[in-house]
N, C-alpha and C positions, 0 to 999 in steps of 0.2 A: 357583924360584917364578917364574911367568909371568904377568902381568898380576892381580897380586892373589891367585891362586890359590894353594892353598895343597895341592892333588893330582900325586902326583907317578906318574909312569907303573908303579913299585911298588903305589899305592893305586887308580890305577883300576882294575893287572891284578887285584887281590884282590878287587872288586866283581865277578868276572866268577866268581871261583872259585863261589860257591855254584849257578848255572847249569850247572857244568862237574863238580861232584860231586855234583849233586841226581840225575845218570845211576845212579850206580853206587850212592850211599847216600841213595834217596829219604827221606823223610821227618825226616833228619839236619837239626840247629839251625847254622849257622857259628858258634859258639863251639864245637860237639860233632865239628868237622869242622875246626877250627883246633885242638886237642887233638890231635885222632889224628896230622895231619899233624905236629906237634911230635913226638908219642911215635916215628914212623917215621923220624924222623934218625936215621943210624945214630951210636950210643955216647950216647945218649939212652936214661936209665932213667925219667926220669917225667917230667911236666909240671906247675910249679905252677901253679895260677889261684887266681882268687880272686871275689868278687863283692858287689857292695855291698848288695844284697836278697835275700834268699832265695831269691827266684822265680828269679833268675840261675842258682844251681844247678841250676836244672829245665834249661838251656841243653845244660848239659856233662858232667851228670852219668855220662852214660851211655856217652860218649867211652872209657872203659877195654874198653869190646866193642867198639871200633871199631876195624876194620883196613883201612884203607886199598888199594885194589890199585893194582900198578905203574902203571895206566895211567893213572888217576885222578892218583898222586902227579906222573907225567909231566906231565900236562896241566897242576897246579896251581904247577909249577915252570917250566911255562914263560909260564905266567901273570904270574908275581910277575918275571920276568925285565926 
C-alpha cells in the first residue's frame, strides 16, 4: 500500500482486462469474462460464483459458452502480472 492507497498493480492490470477482451468478446459482461477465464485454467472443471441480486446472474450467466482464445488469455495474463 502506497500513500493510502489501497490498488495494487494486480488491481489496476484487471481494470485494463475488459478493454483488452472487449477485442475478441465484444459485447461480454467482466463477470462473464472473469468466468471463462477461471474455467480456462488448466485442471479447472467449473467455476463457482455467486451473487447477491438476481440481476447479477444476468452478468455471468452466459460465461459457460464462453471460450476464451490464446491470445486474449495471453494478454489478460500478462495483465494481472
Amino acid at each position: 500500500m502506497q500513500n493510502g492507497s489501497s490498488s495494487s498493480p494486480r488491481t489496476t492490470g484487471a481494470a485494463a482486462i475488459p478493454r483488452s477482451a472487449s477485442r475478441s468478446c465484444p459485447g461480454r459482461s467482466l463477470p462473464a469474462l472473469a468466468v471463462a477465464w477461471v474455467r480456462a485454467v488448466p485442471g479447472v472443471t467449473g467455476a463457482i460464483v455467486g451473487a447477491r441480486r438476481p440481476s447479477q446472474v444476468d452478468d455471468w450467466i452466459d460465461a459457460g459458452d464462453l471460450e476464451l482464445d490464446d491470445e486474449t488469455l495471453r494478454e489478460i495474463e500478462q495483465l494481472l502480472q
